[in-house]
ChimeraX commands (.cxc) that place a marker at each C-alpha (Angstrom):
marker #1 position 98.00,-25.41,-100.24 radius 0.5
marker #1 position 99.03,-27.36,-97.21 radius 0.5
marker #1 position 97.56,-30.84,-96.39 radius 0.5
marker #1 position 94.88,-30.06,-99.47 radius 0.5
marker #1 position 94.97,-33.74,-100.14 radius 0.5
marker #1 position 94.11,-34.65,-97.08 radius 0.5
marker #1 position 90.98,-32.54,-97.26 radius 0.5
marker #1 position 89.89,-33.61,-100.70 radius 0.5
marker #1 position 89.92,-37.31,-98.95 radius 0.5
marker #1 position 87.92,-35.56,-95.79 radius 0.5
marker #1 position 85.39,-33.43,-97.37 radius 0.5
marker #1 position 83.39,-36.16,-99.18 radius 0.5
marker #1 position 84.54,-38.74,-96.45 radius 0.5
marker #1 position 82.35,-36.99,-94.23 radius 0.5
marker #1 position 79.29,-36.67,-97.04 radius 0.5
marker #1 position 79.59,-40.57,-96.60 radius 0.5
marker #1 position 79.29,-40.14,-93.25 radius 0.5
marker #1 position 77.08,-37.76,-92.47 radius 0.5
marker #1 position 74.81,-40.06,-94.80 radius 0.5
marker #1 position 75.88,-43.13,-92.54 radius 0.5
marker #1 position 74.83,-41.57,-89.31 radius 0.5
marker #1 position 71.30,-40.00,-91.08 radius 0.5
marker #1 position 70.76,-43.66,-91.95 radius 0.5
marker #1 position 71.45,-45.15,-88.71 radius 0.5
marker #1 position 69.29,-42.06,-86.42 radius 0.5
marker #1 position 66.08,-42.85,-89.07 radius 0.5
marker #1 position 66.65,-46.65,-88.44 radius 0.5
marker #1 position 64.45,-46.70,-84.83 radius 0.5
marker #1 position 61.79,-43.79,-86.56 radius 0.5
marker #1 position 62.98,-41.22,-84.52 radius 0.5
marker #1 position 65.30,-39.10,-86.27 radius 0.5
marker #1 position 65.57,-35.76,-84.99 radius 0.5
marker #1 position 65.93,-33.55,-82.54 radius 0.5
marker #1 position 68.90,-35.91,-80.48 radius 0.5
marker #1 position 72.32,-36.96,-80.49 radius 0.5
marker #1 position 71.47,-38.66,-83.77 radius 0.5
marker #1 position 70.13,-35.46,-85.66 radius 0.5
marker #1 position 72.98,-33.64,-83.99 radius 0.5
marker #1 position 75.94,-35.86,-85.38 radius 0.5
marker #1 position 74.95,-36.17,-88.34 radius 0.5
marker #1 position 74.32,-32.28,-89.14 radius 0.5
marker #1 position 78.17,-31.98,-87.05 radius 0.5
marker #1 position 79.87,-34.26,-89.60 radius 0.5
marker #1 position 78.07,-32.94,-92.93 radius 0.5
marker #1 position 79.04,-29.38,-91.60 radius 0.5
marker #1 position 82.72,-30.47,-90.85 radius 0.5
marker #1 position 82.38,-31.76,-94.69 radius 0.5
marker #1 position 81.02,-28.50,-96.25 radius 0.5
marker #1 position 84.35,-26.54,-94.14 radius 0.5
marker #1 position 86.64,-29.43,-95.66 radius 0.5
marker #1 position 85.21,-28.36,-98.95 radius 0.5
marker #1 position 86.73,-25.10,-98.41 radius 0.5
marker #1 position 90.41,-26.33,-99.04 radius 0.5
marker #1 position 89.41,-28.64,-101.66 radius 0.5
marker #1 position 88.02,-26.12,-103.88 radius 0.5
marker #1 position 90.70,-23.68,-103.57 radius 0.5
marker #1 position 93.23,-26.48,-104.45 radius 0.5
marker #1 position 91.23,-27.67,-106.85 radius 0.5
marker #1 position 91.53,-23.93,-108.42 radius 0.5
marker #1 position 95.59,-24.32,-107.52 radius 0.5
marker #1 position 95.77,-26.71,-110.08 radius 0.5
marker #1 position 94.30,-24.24,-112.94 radius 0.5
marker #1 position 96.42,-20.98,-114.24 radius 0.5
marker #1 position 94.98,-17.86,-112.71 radius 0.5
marker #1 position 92.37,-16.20,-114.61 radius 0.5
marker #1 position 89.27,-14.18,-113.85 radius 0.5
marker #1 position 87.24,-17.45,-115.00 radius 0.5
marker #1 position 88.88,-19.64,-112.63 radius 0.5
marker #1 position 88.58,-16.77,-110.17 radius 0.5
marker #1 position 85.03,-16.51,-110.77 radius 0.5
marker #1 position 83.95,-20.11,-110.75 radius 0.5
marker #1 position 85.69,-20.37,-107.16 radius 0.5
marker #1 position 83.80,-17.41,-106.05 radius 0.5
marker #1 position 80.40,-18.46,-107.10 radius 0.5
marker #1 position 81.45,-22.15,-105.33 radius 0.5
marker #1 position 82.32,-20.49,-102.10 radius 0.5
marker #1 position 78.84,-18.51,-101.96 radius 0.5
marker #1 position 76.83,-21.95,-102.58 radius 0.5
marker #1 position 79.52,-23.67,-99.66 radius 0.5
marker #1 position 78.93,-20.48,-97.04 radius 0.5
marker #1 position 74.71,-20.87,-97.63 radius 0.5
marker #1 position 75.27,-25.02,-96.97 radius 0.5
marker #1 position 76.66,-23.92,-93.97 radius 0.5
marker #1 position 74.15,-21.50,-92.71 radius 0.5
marker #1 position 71.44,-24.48,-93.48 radius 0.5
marker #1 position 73.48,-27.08,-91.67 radius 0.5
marker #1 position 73.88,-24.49,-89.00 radius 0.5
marker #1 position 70.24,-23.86,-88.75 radius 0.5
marker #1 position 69.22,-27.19,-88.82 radius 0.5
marker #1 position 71.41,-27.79,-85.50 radius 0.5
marker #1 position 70.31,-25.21,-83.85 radius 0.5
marker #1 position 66.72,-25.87,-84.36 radius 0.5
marker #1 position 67.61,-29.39,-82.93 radius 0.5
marker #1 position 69.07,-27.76,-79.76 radius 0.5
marker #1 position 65.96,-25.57,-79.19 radius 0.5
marker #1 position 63.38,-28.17,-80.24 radius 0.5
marker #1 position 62.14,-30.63,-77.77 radius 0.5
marker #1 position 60.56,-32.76,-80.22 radius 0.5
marker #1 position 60.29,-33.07,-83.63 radius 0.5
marker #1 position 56.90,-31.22,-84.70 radius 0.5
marker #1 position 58.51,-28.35,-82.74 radius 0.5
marker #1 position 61.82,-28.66,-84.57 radius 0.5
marker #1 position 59.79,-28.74,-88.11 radius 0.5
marker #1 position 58.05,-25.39,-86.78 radius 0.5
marker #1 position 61.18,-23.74,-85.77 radius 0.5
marker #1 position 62.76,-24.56,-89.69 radius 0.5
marker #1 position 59.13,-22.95,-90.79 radius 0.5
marker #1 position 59.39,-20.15,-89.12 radius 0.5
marker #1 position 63.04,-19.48,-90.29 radius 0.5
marker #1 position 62.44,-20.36,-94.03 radius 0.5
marker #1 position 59.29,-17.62,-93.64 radius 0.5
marker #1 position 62.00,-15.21,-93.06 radius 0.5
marker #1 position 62.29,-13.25,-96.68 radius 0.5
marker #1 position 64.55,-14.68,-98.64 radius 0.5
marker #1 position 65.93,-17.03,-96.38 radius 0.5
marker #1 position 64.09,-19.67,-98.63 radius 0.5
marker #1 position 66.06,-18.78,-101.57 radius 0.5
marker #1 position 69.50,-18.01,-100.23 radius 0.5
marker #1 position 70.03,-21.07,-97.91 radius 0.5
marker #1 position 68.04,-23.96,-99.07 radius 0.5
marker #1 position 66.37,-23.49,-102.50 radius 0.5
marker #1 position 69.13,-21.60,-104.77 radius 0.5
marker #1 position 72.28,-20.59,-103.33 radius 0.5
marker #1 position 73.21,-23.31,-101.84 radius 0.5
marker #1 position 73.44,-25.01,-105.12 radius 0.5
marker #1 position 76.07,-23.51,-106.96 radius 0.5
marker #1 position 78.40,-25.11,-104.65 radius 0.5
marker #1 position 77.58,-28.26,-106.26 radius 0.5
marker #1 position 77.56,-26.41,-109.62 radius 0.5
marker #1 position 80.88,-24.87,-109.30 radius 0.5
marker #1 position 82.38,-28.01,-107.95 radius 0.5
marker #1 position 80.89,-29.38,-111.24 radius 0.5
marker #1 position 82.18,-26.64,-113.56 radius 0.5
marker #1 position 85.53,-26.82,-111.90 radius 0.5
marker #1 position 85.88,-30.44,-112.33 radius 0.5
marker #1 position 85.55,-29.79,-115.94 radius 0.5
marker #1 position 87.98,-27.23,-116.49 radius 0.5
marker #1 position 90.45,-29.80,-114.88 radius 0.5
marker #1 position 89.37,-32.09,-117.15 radius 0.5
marker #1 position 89.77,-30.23,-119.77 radius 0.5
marker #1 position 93.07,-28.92,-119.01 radius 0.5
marker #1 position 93.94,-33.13,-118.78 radius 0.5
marker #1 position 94.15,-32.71,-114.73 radius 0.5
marker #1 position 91.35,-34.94,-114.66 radius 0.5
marker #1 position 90.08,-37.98,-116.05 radius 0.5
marker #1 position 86.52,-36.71,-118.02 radius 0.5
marker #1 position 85.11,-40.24,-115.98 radius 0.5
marker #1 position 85.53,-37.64,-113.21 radius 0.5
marker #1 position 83.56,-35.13,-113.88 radius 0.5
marker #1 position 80.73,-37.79,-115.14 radius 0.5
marker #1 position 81.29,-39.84,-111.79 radius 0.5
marker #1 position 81.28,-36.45,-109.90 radius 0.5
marker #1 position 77.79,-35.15,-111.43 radius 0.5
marker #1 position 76.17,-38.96,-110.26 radius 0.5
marker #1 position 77.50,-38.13,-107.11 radius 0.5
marker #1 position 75.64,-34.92,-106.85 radius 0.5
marker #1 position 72.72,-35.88,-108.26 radius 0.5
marker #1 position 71.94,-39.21,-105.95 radius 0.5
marker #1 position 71.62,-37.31,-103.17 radius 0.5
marker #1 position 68.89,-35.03,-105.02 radius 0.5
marker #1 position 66.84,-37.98,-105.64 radius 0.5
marker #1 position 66.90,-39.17,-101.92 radius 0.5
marker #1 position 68.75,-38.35,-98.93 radius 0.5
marker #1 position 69.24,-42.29,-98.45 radius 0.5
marker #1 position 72.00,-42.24,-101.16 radius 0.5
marker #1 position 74.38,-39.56,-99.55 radius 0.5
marker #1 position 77.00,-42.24,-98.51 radius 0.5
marker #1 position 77.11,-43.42,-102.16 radius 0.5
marker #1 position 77.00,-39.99,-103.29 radius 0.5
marker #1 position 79.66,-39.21,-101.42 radius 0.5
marker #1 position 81.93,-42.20,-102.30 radius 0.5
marker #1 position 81.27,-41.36,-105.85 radius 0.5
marker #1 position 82.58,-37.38,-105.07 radius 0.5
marker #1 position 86.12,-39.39,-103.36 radius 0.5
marker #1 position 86.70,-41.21,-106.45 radius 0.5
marker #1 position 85.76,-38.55,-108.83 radius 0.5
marker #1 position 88.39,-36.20,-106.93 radius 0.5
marker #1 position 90.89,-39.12,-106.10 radius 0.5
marker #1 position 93.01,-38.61,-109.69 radius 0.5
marker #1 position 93.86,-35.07,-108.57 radius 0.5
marker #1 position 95.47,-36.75,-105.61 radius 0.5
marker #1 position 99.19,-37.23,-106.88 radius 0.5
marker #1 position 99.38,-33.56,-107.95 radius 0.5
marker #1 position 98.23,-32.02,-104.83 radius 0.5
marker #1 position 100.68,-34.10,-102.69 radius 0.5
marker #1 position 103.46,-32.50,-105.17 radius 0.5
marker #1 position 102.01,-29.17,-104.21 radius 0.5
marker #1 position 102.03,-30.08,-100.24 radius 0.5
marker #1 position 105.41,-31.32,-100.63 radius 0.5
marker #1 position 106.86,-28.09,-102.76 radius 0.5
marker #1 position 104.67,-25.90,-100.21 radius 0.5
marker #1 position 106.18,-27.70,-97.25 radius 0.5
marker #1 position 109.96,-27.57,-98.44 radius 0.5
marker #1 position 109.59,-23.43,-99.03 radius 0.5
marker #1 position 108.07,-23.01,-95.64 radius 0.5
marker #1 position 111.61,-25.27,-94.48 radius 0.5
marker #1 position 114.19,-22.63,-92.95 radius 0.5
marker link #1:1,2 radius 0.2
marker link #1:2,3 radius 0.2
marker link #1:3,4 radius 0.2
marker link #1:4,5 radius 0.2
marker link #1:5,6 radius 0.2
marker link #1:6,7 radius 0.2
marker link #1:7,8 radius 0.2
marker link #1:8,9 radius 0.2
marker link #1:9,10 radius 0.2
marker link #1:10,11 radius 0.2
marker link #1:11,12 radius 0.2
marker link #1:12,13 radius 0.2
marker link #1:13,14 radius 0.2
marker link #1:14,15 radius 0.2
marker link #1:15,16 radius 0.2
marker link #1:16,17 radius 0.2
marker link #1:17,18 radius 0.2
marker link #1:18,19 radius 0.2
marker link #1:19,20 radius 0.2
marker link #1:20,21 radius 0.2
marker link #1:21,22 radius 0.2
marker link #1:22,23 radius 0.2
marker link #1:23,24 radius 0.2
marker link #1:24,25 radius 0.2
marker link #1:25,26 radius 0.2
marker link #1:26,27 radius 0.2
marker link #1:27,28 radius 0.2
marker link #1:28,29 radius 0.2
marker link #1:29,30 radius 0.2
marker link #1:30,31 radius 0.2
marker link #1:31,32 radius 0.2
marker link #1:32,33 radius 0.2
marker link #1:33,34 radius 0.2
marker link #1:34,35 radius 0.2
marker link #1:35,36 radius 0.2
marker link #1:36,37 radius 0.2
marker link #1:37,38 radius 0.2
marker link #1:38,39 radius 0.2
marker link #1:39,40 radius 0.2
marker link #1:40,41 radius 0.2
marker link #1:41,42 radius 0.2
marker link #1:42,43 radius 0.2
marker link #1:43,44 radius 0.2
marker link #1:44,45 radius 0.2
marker link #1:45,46 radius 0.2
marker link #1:46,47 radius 0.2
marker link #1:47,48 radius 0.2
marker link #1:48,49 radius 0.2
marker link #1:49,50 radius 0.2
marker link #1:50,51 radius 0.2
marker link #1:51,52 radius 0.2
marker link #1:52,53 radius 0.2
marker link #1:53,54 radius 0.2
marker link #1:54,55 radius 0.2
marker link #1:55,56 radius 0.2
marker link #1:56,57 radius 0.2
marker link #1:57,58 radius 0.2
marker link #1:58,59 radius 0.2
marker link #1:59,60 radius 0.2
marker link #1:60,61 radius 0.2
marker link #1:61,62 radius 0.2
marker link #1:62,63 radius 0.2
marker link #1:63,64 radius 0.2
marker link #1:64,65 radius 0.2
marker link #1:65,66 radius 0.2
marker link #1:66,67 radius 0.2
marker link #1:67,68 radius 0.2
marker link #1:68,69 radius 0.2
marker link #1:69,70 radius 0.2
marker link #1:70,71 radius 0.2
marker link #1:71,72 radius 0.2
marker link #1:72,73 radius 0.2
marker link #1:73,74 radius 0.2
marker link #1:74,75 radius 0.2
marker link #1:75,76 radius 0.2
marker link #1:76,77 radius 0.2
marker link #1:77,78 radius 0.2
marker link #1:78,79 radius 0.2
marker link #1:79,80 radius 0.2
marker link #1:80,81 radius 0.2
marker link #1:81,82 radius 0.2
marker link #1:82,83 radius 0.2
marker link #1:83,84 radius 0.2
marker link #1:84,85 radius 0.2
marker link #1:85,86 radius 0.2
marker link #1:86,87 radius 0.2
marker link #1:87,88 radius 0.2
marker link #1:88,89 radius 0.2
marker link #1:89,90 radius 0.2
marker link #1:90,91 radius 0.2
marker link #1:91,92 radius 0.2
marker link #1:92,93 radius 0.2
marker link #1:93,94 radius 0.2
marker link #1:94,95 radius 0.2
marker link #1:95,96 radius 0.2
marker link #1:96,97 radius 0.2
marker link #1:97,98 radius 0.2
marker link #1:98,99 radius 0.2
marker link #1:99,100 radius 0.2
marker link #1:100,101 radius 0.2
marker link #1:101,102 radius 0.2
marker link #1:102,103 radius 0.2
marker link #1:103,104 radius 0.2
marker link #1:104,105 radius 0.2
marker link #1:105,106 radius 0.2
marker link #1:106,107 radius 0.2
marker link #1:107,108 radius 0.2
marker link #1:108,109 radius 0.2
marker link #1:109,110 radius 0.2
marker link #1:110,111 radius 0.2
marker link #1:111,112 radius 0.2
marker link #1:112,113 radius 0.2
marker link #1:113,114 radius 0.2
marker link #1:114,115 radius 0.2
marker link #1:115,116 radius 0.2
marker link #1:116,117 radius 0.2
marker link #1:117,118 radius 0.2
marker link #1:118,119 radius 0.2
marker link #1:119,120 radius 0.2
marker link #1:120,121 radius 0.2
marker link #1:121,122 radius 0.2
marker link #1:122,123 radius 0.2
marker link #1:123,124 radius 0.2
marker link #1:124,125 radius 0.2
marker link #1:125,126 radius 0.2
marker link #1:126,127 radius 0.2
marker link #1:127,128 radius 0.2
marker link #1:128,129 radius 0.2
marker link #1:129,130 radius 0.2
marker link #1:130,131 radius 0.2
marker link #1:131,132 radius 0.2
marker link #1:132,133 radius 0.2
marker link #1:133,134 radius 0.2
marker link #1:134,135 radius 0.2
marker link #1:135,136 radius 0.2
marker link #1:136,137 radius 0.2
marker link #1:137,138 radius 0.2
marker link #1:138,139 radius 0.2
marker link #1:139,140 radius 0.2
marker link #1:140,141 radius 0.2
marker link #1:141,142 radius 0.2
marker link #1:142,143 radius 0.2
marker link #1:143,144 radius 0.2
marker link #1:144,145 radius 0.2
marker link #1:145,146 radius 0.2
marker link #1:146,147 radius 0.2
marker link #1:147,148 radius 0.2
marker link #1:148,149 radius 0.2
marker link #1:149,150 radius 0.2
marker link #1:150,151 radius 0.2
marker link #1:151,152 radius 0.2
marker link #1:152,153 radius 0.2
marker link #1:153,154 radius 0.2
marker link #1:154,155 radius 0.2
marker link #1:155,156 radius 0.2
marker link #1:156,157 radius 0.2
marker link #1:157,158 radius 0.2
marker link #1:158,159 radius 0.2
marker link #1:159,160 radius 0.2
marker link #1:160,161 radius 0.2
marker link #1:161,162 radius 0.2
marker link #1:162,163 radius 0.2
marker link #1:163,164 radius 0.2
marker link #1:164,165 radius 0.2
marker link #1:165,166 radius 0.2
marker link #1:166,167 radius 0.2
marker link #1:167,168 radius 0.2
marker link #1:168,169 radius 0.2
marker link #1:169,170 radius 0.2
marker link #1:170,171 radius 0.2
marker link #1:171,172 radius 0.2
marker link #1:172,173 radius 0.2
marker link #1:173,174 radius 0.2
marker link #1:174,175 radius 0.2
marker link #1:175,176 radius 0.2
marker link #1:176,177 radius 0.2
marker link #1:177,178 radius 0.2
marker link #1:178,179 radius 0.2
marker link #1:179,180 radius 0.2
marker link #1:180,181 radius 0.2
marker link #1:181,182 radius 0.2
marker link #1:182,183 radius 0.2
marker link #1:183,184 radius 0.2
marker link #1:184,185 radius 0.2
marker link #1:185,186 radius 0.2
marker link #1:186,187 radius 0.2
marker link #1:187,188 radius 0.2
marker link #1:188,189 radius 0.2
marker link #1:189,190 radius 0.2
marker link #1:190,191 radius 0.2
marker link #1:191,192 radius 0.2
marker link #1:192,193 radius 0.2
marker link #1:193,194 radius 0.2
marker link #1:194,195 radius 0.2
marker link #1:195,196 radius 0.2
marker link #1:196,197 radius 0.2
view
């Protein structure tokens, strides 16, 4: 896949910075709705699209078979529901003119049925668990160090335990993915030269 190592730098780049901008709009207690709340949700949904290459390069790098096939589908699913919630979340900060009415307005859409489960709760995960499970095949198939997939799973899991750590969860997901580098550029570079009339 073209340029996929430039989006497996870009994808968790902008984790760290999404982070980096949440930090700086809760700095002066106001976070939310504003240009603040608005940035940040812009660059952690430019990082969940970015995802999108890296996972299907990430595959590239794997023979085809209905597990790899599978693991990438489930990965996509949880990617598309981060979306929707990143989504939401700006577009409640568009309508809201403060932030008691913005909380109401993510109420009222997490009342919907189901929307609780698919966006926020459950689906939304198994991006994070098929990056996971991914990782590992790599690892096992020696495309990966296994310090990757350990360093990757901290870099999931900070985030869980507060919001605060998403620019060091995010560095962690770079340098987890960062061995898989050299390979991809071969891939960019053979892709390239076919596409050369």
């Amino acid at each position: 896949m073209r340029r996929a190592a430039f989006f497996v730098i870009a994808g968790p780049a902008c984790i760290v910075g999404y982070g980096l901008v949440r930090l700086w709009g809760r700095s002066d207690g106001t976070y939310g709705p504003g240009f603040d709340w608005q940035a940040a949700h812009l660059v952690g949904l430019a990082g969940m699209v970015a995802f999108v290459p890296v996972v299907l390069a990430l595959a590239g790098l794997l023979r085809p078979g209905p597990w790899r096939t599978s693991v990438v589908a489930v990965t996509l699913v949880g990617l598309a529901a981060t979306m929707v919630q990143f989504g939401a979340d700006i577009v409640e900060g568009l309508l809201a003119a403060d932030r008691a009415e913005m909380s109401a307005l993510g109420r009222d859409f997490k009342n919907v049925p189901g929307v609780e489960v698919l966006f926020y709760d459950v689906v939304p995960q198994l991006f994070f668990l098929g990056l996971l499970v991914l990782a590992g095949m790599l690892a096992a198939h020696r495309r990966l160090p296994w310090w990757s997939v350990a360093l990757l799973l901290v870099g999931i899991v900070l985030p869980a335990v507060t919001l605060d750590l998403l620019p060091l969860g995010g560095l962690c997901m770079a340098v987890a993915l960062a061995p898989t580098l050299p390979a991809l550029r071969r891939n960019d570079a053979r892709d390239h030269a076919g596409t050369v009339i």
